[in-house]
C-alpha positions in Angstrom: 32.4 -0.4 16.6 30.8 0.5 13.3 28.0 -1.7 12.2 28.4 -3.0 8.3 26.8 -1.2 5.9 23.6 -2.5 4.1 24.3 -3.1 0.5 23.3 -0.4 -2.1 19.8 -1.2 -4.4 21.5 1.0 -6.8 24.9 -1.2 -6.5 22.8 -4.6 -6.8 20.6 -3.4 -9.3 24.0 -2.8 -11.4 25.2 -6.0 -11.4 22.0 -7.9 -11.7 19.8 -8.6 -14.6 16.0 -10.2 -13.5 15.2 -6.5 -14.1 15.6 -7.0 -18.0 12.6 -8.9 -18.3 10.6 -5.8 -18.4 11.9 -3.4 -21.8 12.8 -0.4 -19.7 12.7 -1.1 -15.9 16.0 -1.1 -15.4 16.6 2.9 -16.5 12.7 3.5 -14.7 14.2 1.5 -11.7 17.4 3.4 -11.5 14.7 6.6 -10.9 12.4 5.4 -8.6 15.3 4.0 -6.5 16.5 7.8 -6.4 13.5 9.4 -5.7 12.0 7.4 -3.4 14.1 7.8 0.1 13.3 11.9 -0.1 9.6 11.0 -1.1 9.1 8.6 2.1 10.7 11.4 4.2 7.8 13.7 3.1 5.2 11.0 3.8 6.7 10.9 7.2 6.5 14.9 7.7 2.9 15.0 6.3 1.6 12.1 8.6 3.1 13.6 11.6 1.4 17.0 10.8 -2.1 15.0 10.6 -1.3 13.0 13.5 -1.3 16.1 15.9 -4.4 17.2 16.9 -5.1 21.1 15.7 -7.9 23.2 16.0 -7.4 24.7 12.4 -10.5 24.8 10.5 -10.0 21.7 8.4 -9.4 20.1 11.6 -12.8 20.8 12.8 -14.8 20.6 9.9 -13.0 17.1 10.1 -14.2 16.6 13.7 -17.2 17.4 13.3 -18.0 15.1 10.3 -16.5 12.4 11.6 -17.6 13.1 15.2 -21.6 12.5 13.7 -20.5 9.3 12.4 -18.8 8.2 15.9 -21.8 9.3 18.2 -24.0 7.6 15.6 -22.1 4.3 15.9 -21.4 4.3 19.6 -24.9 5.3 20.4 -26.3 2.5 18.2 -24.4 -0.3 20.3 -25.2 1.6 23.4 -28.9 1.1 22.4 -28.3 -2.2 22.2 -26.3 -2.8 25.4 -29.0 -0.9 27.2 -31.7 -3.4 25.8 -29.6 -6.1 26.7 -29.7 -4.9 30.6 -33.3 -3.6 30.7 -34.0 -7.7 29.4 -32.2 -8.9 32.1 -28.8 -9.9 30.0 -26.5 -7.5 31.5 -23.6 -5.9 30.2 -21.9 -8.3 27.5 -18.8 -8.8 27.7 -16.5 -6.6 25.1 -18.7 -4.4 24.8 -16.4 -1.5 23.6 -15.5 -3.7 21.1 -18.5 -3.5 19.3 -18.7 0.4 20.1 -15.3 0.3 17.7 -17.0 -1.9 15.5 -19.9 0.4 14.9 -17.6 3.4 14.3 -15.3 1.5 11.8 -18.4 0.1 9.7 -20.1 3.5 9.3 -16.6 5.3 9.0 -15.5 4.4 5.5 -12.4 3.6 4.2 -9.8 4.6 6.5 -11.9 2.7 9.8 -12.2 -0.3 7.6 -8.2 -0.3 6.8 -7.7 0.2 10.8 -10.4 -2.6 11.2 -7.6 -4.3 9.0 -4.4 -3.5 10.8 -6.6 -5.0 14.4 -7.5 -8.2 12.5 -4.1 -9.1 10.7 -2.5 -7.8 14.4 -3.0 -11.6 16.7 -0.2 -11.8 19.4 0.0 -7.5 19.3 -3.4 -7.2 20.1 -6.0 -8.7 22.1 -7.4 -12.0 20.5 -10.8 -10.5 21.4 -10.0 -7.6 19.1 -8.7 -9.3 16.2 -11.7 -12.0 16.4 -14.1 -9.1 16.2 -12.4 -7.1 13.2 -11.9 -10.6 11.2 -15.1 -9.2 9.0 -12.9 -6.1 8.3 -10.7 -8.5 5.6 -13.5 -9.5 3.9 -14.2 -7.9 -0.1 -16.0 -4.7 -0.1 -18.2 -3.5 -3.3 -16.5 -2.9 -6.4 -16.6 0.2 -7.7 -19.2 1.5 -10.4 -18.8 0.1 -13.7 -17.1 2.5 -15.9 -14.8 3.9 -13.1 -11.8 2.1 -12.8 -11.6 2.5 -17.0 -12.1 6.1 -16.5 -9.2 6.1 -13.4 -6.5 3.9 -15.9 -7.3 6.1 -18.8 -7.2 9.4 -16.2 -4.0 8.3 -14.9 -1.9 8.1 -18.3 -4.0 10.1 -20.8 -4.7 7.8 -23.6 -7.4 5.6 -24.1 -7.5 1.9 -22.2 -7.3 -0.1 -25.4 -4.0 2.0 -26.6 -2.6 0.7 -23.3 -4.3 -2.7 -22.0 -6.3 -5.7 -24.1 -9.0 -7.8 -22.1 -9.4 -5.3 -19.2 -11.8 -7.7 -17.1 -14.3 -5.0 -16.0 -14.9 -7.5 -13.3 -12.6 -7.1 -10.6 -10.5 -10.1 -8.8 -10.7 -8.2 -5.7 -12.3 -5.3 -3.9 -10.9 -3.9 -0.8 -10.9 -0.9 1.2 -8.1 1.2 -0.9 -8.0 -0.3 -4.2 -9.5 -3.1 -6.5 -7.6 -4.9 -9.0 -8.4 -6.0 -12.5 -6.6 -8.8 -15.2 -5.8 -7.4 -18.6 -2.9 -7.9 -20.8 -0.5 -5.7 -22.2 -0.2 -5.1 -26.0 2.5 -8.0 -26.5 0.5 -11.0 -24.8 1.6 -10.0 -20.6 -0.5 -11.0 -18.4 -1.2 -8.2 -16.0 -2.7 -7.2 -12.7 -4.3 -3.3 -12.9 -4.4 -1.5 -9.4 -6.9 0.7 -9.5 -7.3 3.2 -6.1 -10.8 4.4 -5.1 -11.3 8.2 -6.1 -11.3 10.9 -3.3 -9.4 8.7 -1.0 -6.8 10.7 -0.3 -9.1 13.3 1.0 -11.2 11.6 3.1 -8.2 9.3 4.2 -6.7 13.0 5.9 -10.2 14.6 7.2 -10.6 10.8 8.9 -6.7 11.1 10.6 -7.0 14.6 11.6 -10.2 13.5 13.6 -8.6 10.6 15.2 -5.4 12.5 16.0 -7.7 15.3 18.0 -10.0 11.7 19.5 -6.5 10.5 20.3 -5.3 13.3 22.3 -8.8 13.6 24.4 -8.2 10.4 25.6 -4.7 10.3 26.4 -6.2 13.0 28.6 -8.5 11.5 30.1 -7.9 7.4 30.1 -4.5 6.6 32.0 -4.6 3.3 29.6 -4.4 5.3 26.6 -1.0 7.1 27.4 0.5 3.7 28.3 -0.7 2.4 25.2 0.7 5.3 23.5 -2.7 6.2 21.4 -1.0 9.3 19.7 1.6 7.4 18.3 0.0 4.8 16.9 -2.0 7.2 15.0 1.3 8.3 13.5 2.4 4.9 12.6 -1.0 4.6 11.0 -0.9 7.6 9.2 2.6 6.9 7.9 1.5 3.3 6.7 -1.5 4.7 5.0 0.2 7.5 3.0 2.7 4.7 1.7 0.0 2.8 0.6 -2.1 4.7 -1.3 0.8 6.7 -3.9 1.3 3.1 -5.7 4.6 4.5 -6.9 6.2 3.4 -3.6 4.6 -0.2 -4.4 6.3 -0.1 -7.5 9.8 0.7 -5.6 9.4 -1.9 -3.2 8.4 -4.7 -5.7 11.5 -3.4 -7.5 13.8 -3.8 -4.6 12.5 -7.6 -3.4 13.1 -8.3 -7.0 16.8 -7.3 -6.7 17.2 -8.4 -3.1 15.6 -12.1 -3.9 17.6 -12.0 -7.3 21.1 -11.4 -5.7 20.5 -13.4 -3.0 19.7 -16.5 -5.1 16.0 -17.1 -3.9 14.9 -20.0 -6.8 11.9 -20.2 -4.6 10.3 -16.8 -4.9 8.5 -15.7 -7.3 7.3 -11.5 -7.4 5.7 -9.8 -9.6 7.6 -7.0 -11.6 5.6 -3.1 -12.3 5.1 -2.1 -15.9 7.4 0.6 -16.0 5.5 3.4 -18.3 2.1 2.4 -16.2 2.9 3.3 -13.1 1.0 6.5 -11.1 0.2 7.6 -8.2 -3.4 6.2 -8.0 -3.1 3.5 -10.8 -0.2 0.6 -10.9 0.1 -2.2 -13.4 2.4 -5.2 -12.9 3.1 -8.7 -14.1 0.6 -11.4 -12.6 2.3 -14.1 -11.1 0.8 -17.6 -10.3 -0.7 -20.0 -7.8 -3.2 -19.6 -5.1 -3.1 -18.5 -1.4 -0.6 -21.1 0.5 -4.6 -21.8 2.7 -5.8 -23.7 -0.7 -2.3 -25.0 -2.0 -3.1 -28.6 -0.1 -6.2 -29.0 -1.8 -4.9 -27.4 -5.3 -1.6 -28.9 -5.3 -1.6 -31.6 -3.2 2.0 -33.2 -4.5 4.0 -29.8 -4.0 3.7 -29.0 -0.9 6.1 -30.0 1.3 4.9 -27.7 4.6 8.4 -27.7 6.7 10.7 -26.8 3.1 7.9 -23.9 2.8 8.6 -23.1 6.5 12.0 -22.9 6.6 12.0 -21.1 3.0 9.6 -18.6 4.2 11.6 -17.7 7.6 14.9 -17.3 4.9 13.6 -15.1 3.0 11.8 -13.0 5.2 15.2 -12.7 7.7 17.2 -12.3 4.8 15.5 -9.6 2.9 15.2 -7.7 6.0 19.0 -8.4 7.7 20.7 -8.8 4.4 19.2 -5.9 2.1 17.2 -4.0 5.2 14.1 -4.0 3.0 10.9 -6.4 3.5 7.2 -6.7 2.7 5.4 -5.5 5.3 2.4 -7.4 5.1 2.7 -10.9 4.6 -1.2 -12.4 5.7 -2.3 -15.4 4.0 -4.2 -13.4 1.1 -0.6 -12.0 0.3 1.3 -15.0 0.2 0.7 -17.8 -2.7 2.1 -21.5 -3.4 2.2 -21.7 -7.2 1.9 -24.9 -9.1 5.3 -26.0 -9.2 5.6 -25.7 -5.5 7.3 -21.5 -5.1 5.9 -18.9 -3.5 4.6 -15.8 -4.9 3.9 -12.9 -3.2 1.4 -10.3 -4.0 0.6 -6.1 -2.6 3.3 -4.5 -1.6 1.8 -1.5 0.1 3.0 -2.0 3.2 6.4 -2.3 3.5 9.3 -2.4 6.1 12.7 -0.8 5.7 15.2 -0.7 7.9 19.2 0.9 8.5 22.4 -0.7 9.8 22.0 0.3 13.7 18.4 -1.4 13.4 19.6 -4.0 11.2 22.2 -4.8 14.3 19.2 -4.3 16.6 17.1 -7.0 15.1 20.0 -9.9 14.8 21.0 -8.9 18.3 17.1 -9.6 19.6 17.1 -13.2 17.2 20.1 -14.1 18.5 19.1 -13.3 21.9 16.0 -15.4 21.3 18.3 -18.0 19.4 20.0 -18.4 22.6 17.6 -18.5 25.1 18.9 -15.2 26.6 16.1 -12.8 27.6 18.5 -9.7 28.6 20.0 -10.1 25.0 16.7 -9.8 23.2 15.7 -6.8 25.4 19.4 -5.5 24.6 18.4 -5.8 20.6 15.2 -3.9 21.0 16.7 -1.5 23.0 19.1 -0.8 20.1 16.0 -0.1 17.8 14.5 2.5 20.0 12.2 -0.1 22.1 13.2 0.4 25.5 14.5 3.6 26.3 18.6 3.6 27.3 19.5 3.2 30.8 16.6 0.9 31.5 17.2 -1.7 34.0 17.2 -5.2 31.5 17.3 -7.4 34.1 14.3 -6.4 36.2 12.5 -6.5 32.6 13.9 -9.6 31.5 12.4 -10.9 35.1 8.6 -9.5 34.2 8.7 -11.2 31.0 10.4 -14.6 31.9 7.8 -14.5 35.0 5.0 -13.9 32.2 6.7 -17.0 30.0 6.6 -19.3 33.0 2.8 -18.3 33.5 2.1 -19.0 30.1 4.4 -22.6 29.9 7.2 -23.4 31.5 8.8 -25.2 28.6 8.3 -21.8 26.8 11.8 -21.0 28.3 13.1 -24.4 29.5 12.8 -25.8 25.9 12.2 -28.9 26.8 9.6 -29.8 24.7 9.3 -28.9 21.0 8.6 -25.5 20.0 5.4 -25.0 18.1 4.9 -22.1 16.0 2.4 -20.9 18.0 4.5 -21.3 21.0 6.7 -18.7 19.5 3.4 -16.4 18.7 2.8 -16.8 22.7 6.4 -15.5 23.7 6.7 -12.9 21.6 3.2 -11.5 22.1 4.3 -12.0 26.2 7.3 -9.4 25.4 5.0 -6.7 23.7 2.5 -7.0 26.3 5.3 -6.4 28.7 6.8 -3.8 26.6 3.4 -2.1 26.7 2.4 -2.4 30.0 5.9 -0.7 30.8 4.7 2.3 28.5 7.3 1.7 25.6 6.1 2.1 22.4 7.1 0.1 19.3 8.8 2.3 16.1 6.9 1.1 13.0 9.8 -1.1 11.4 10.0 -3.1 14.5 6.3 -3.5 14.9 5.8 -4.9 10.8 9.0 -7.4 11.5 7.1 -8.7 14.3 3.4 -9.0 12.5 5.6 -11.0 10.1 6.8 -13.2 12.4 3.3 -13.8 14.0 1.6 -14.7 10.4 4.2 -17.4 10.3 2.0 -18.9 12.7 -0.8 -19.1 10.4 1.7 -20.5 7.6 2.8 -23.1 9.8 -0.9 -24.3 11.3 -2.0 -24.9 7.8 1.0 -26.1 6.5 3.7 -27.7 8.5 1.8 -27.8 12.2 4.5 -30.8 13.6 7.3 -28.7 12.7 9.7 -28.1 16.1 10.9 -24.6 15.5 14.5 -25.8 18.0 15.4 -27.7 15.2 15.2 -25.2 12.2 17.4 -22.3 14.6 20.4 -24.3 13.6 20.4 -24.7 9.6 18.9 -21.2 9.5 22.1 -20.0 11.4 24.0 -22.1 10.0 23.3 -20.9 6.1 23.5 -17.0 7.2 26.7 -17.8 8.6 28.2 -19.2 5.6 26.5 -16.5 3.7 27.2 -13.1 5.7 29.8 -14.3 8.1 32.0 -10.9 7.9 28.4 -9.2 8.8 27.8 -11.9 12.1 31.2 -11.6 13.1 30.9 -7.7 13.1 27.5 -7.4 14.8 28.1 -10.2 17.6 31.9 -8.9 18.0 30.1 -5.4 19.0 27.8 -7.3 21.3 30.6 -8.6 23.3 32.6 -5.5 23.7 28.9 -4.4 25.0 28.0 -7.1 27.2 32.0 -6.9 28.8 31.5 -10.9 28.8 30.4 -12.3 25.7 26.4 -12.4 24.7 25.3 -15.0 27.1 26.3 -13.2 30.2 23.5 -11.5 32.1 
């Protein structure tokens, strides 16, 4: 059986309007929705070819930079380790944590932003890793003053005041790729200006070509490595980083959340819309939008916020964007997500971003309704559908390994009876990648951004709605995507059943 289609952006852009805020963004929309599909496939081809390890000349000139800094970094927390033992400490525990942390402080840009992905990454990685990375999140140093000007003015070939009034030459942030400025348009906007960090697309590839050929060596050597699938996570990273630095594919995905929130009615979210004529590659200026991360919106706006409604909006919007319109931000950390003053959220950087088709689309509602109905063999049937678990793999035996793992963790994890804490659900699903892992499956990148997105709800909910039973929101959450897509359910659970031979629930 066919799965349904996924609407068309061009089809909703047509018969929605939120676009006409901006003069312009609906014909500059229309264009960027066209060009961006055979744009990301090129990203995709040119982080494959960095991802495998070479020995062309750029390849080893690359090495051999970056080697110096990884012998210098891992020999300096030797050093210390040594010390350690010679004063009668011994080996510390996590040691080759720290070895990674000294390569990713003295590597630069591209180690910090994979310092990043380990620290926003709790439930997919180690705690012990994300713990130690935590520092990577933190602000880095502006740049010069006088450069991002130079960049904006670079980018579009005019002069900043033709452009922007009350460019703020001090940043409101500073991080590893880009910082961004407040400035207002000629006709009163406030703005946000992206501004990336020059040569970074140069030393972002000399850094990946030297961890593809680092990746390699030690899928050679380390048995641990090629289950955890070292190469391909360089890949993923490579593909994640290329997307995020060409702001133009920001702009596209802030366009398409736009329209997807729009047609679907989301009152509750607010984005912010790109500028249409200041958009490049390496500079992007977009509407600022309001309120402070949802971490502070207790103390800043104590009288709207209402933690389970945020809750249960947030888990809407983030399962309908991705099962309804098959596009979603990729990226949704606490820094990203605000609570404005009249109690909405607004979301910020859209670098990162998930997209998905209608087999995976399938995939994913088959895994949440697996999980929806306790059924372990129909979650692992769902991620087998995305690319998960290769076909032919015995699902019960799994389903056995990671039920065993549940029951080690807490019982109640899959008798359900006793409420269901968000961090309960961070606990099973980090149980079923663990698993997944150990087996030596690897995760495609969609699959492994949906789930970051469900673990950061366990953030959301500790600081805002920490009593909430997640049991009792599976039923009005099902409940309004069945009113709203039921042609779509009936289609993707019909084709489960003709599957299963006895209905979803049989194992």
């Amino acid at each position: 059986m066919a799965n349904p289609p996924l609407p068309d952006m061009v089809d909703v852009l047509d018969r929605t309007t939120g676009v006409d805020e901006r003069p312009g963004l609906r014909e500059f929309a229309r264009l960027w929705l066209a060009w961006a599909p055979a744009a990301r496939g090129q990203v995709a081809a040119e982080a494959l070819a960095l991802a495998r390890p070479s020995l062309r000349p750029a390849t080893v000139r690359a090495v051999g930079r970056t080697g110096r800094t990884i012998t210098s970094g891992v020999a300096s927390s030797l050093a210390r380790d040594v010390r350690r033992r010679l004063d009668g400490g011994g080996r510390a525990p996590g040691a080759s944590v720290r070895h990674v942390q000294e390569v990713v402080k003295l590597g630069g840009p591209t180690y910090v932003k994979l310092g990043q992905f380990i620290s926003t990454a709790r439930g997919l990685l180690p705690d012990e890793w994300v713990d130690a990375f935590a520092w990577c999140r933190d602000a880095v140093a502006p740049l010069p003053a006088g450069v991002a000007e130079r960049i904006v003015e670079e980018a579009f070939g005019v002069p900043l005041d033709r452009v922007l009034r009350d460019f703020d030459p001090v940043p409101l942030g500073a991080a590893s790729i880009a910082q961004v400025h407040a400035a207002r348009l000629p006709d009163g906007t406030e703005v946000v200006v992206k501004v990336r960090r020059p040569g970074l697309r140069r030393q972002l590839e000399r850094d990946l070509r030297a961890m593809a050929v680092a990746a390699a060596g030690g899928e050679r050597v380390s048995r641990h490595a090629r289950l955890a699938n070292v190469t391909g996570f360089v890949e993923l990273f490579a593909t994640l980083l290329l997307e995020e630095i060409d702001f133009r594919f920001e702009a596209v995905t802030q366009v398409e959340l736009a329209l997807a929130s729009e047609d679907a009615g989301h009152d509750f979210l607010i984005l912010p819309r790109p500028v249409p004529s200041l958009v490049a590659e390496d500079v992007l200026v977009m509407t600022r939008v309001p309120g402070v991360p949802y971490t502070r919106a207790r103390e800043a706006f104590p009288d709207q916020v209402d933690g389970e409604r945020l809750l249960r909006l947030a888990i809407t919007g983030v399962l309908e964007h991705t099962l309804a319109y098959g596009v979603f931000h990729g990226d949704l950390h606490a820094g990203n997500v605000f609570i404005s003053p009249t109690g909405q959220f607004s979301i910020i950087d859209f670098g990162i971003a998930g997209r998905v088709d209608d087999e995976q689309r399938a995939a994913l509602f088959t895994f949440l309704y697996g999980f929806a109905q306790n059924d372990t063999v129909v979650q692992l049937r769902g991620l087998q559908r995305f690319g998960a678990v290769p076909p032919g793999h015995d699902l019960t035996a799994l389903a056995r390994t990671i039920e065993d793992r549940l029951n080690a963790i807490d019982p109640s994890l899959l008798a359900r009876d006793q409420p269901m804490s968000v961090t309960m659900l961070g606990q099973a699903l980090g149980a079923v990648i663990r698993v997944l892992s150990e087996s030596g499956f690897s995760l495609p990148k969609e699959l492994v951004l949906f789930f970051k997105n469900l673990l950061y709800l366990n953030g959301f909910a500790t600081t805002l709605a920490r009593d909430t039973n997640l049991f009792d929101e599976i039923p009005p959450i099902f409940a309004y995507f069945v009113e709203r897509y039921p042609d779509e359910l009936a289609s993707i659970i019909g084709g489960l059943e003709t599957e299963t031979g006895a209905g979803p629930a049989a194992r």
